[in-house]
N, C-alpha and C positions, 0 to 999 in steps of 0.2 A: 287093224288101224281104224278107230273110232272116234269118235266127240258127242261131248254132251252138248246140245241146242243151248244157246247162251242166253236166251230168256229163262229158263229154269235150273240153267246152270249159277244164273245170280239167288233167283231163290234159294238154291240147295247151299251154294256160301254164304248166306247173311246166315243160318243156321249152324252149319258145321265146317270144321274144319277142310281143306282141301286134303283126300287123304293121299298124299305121293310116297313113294318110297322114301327108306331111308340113307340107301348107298350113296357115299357123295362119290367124287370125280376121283375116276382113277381105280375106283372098287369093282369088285364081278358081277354081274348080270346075266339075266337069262332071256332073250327074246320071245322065248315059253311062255313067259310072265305075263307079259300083256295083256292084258281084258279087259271089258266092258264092265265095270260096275253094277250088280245088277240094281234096278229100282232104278239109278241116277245114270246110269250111261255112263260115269266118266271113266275116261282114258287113264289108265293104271300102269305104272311101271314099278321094278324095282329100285332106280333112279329118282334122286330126288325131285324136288323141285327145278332147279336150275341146269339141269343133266339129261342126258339121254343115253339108252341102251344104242351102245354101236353092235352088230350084230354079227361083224367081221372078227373082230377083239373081244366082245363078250365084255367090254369094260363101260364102266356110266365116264362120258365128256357132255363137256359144257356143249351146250344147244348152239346151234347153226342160224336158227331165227326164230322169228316168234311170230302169233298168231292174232296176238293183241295189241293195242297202241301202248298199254301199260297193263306187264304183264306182272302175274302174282306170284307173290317169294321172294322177288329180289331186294335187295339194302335198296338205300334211301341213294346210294351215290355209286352205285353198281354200274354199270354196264351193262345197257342191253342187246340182247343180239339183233340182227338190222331185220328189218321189215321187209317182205319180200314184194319185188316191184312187179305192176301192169302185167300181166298173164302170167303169172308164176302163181302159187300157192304153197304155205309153209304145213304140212301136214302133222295130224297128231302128235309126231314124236318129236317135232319140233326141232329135226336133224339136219333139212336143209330143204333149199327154194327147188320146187320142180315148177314142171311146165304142167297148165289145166288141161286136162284131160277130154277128149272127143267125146260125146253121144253115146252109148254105151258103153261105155269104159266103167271098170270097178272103181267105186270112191266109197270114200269111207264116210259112215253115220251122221249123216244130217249137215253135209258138209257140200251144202252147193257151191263154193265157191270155188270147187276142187272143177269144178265142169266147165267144159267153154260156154261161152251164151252164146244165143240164135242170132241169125244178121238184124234181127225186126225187135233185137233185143230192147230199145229203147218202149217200145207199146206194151211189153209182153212182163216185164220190170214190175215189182213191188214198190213202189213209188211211198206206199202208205207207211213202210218198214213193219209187215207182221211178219214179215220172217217166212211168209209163202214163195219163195224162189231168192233166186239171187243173179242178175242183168235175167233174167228171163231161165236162166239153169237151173233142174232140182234135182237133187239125189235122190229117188227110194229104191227100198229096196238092195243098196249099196251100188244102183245102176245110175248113171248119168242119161237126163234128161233134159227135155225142153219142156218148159210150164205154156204148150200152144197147143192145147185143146180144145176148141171149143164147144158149146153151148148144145148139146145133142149127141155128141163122140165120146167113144169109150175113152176111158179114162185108167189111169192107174192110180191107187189111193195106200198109202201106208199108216196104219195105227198105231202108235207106240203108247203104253202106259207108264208113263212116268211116277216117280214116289217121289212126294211133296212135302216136304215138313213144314207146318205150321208154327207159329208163336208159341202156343203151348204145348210144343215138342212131341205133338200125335203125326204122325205119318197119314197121310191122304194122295190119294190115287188120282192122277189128273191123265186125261187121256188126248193128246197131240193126231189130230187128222191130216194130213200134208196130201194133195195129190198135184197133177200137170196141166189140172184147167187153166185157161185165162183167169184172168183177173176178172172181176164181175159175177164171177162164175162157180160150181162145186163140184167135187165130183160123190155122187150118193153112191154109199154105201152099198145098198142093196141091189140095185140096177150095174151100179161101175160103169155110169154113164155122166156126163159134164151134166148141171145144173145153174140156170140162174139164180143170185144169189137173192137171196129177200130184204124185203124193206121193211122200216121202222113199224114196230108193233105185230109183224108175222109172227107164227109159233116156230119153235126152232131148239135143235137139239144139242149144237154147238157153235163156237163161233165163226167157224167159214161159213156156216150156210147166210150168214146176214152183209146185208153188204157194208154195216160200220163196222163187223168182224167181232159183234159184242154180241154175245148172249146172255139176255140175266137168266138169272138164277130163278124167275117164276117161267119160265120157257117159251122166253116173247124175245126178239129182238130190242133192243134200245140203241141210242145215241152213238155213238164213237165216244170214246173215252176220252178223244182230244179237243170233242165239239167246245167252242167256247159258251160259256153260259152267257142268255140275254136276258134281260133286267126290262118288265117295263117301265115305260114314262114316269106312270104315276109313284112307282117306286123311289124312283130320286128326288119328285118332290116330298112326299113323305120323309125321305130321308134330308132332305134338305131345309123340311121345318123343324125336324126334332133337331137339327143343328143350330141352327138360329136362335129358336126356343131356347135351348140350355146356354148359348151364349147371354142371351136376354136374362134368364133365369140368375144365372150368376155375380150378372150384371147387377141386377137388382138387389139378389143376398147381399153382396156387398156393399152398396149403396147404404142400407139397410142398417147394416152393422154397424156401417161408419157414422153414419147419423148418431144411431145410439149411444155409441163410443164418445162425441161431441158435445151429448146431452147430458150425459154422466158429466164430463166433462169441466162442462158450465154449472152444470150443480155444484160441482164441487167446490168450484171458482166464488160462487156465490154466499154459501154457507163460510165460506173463509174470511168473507169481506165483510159478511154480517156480524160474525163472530171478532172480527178487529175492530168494528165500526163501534158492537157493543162496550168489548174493555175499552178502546178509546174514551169511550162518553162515563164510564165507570172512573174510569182514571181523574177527567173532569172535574166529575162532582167530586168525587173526594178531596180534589185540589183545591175547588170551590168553598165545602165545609171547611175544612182545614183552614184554610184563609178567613172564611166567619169565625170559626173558632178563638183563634188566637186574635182575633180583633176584639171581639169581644170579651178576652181575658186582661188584655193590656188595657182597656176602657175601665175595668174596675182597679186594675191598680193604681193607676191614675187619683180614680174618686177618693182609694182608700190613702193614699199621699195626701192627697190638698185635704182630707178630714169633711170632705162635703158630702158624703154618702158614707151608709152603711158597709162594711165590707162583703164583696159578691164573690163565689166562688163557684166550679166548676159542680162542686158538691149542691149547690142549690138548684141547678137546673133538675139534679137527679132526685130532688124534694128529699137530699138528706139532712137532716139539723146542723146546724155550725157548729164549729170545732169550740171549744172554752178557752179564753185565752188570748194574751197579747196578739196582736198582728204580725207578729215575727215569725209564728207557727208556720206561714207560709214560706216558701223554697228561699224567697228572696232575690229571685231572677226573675228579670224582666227582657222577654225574648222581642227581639227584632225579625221584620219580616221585611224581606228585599222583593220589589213586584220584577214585573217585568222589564216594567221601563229604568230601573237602576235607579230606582229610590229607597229612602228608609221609609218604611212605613209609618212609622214613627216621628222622624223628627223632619222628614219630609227634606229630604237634604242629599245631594247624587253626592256618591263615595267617587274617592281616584278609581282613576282606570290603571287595572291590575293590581286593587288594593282589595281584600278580602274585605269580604261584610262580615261581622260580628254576626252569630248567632243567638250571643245572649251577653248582657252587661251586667256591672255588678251594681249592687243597689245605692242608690243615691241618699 
């Protein structure tokens, strides 16, 4: 009857499958069967997941209880077996609630919880949770103990090497030291005597010898894993202008853009107004000439009527020679010009209202 330590029983699952047997409920079994995994410890049946080897019947039935708050294999709407209450403990084969076990009593691997705790349990307790006892109980050796050694007493110490798989699927040897010191406290190797535990920056060759329980990897203690990090002062001001800064920064790009945006804008606005302002004043003069024009064409036909001038045409301004011939040669239309104020240009006389102005009359 064994288990695997559920700190490295999480590493060995995020890597590989849980390997249980295959027999569901109701199928043969062999209590033979049972072993320790080697490398990983885990507790192996020929029973599935959700089963256990009854050992009277020799048949896999469904589990009695469980060991976990949410245990692994079951459906999403399963049933789970009940949890085993205040002094009792659900052991490996997860068949049913016993009662924890006296001070030397056999229990099984790594499985303090199987043991009673000392009356002084509350001092003697893992408080930190690495897993060094459990109310003050530890297994080694498959013996139930008290973790109330202290700091100069022999001590008992169990080495287990465990096989670790890594992310890139290589296997690595991690090596678990457990002994029955206090807390505070080690128990060395070599002597098998309790130890004071070291403080931050001592050399050290694993993690219970330090007292945050960390050993780095250069052979010095460090931090607690859980220490919260401090931040100085001046850090949050720094951090606190580069914020402001890129708010301002922004601020400004924007500004920036929008300006330009604006000034395009007005240019645009500008050039359009100038360019209407010009055909307006285009349109003008042409209105202008045009009205010199024909003023000046109904003034020589006038002269050439009354026989008091020479006849003038359009042709002499362009210093072409005159045509040969009667005066009849010309069109014979004498155009009218209406201004604005709703005269004839001409005979100088306002037409009806809503009566069209002539554009051209026939000749007199």
């Amino acid at each position: 009857m064994h288990s695997l330590p559920l700190t490295l029983a999480i590493v060995y699952l995020a890597s590989h499958c849980v390997r249980a047997g295959t027999v569901s409920k109701g199928g043969d079994c062999s209590v033979a069967s049972q072993r320790l995994n080697l490398g990983t410890y885990q507790f192996y049946s020929e029973c599935d997941i959700i089963t256990f080897c009854n050992a009277t019947a020799s048949k896999c039935e469904l589990k009695g209880c469980r060991k976990d708050q949410f245990p692994f294999g079951y459906a999403d709407n399963a049933d789970f077996p009940p949890l085993c209450p205040s002094g009792m403990f659900c052991p490996d084969e997860e068949d049913q609630c016993l009662e924890v076990l006296p001070v030397s009593s056999p229990c099984q691997f790594n499985r303090d919880d199987q043991c009673q705790p000392p009356p002084n349990h509350a001092q003697l307790k893992d408080v930190q949770g690495f897993g060094r006892n459990s109310n003050g109980a530890v297994c080694l050796h498959n013996i139930c103990m008290w973790a109330n050694a202290t700091t100069g007493e022999a001590c008992t110490v169990e080495n287990t090497v465990f096989a670790v798989f890594g992310s890139d699927g290589h296997e690595y040897a991690d090596v678990v030291s457990r002994d029955n010191c206090q807390i505070n406290s080690y128990c060395d190797s070599s002597t098998l005597l309790c130890v004071k535990t070291k403080e931050y920056g001592a050399s050290c060759t694993g993690n219970k010898e330090c007292a945050s329980f960390n050993c780095l990897s250069a052979g010095a203690c460090g931090s607690s894993t859980d220490t919260p990090a401090h931040v100085s002062k001046w850090v949050y001001g720094v951090v606190a202008a580069c914020a402001l800064g890129g708010v301002v920064g922004t601020l400004s790009l924007l500004l920036t853009l929008h300006k330009k945006e604006r000034e395009e804008a007005r240019k645009q606005r500008m050039q359009y107004w100038e360019e209407q302002n010009a055909l307006r004043s285009s349109f003008l003069s042409m209105q202008e000439a045009a009205h010199t024009s024909l003023h000046s064409f109904d003034g020589n036909t006038r002269r050439l009527q009354n026989g008091s001038s020479k006849r003038h045409s359009y042709y002499d301004d362009l210093q072409t020679p005159p045509m040969q011939g009667p005066s009849k040669s010309l069109s014979g239309l004498r155009y009218t010009v209406v201004s604005d104020d709703g005269y004839d240009s001409q005979l100088q006389t306002p037409y009806a209202s809503g009566q069209a102005s002539p554009s051209c009359s026939a000749p007199r």
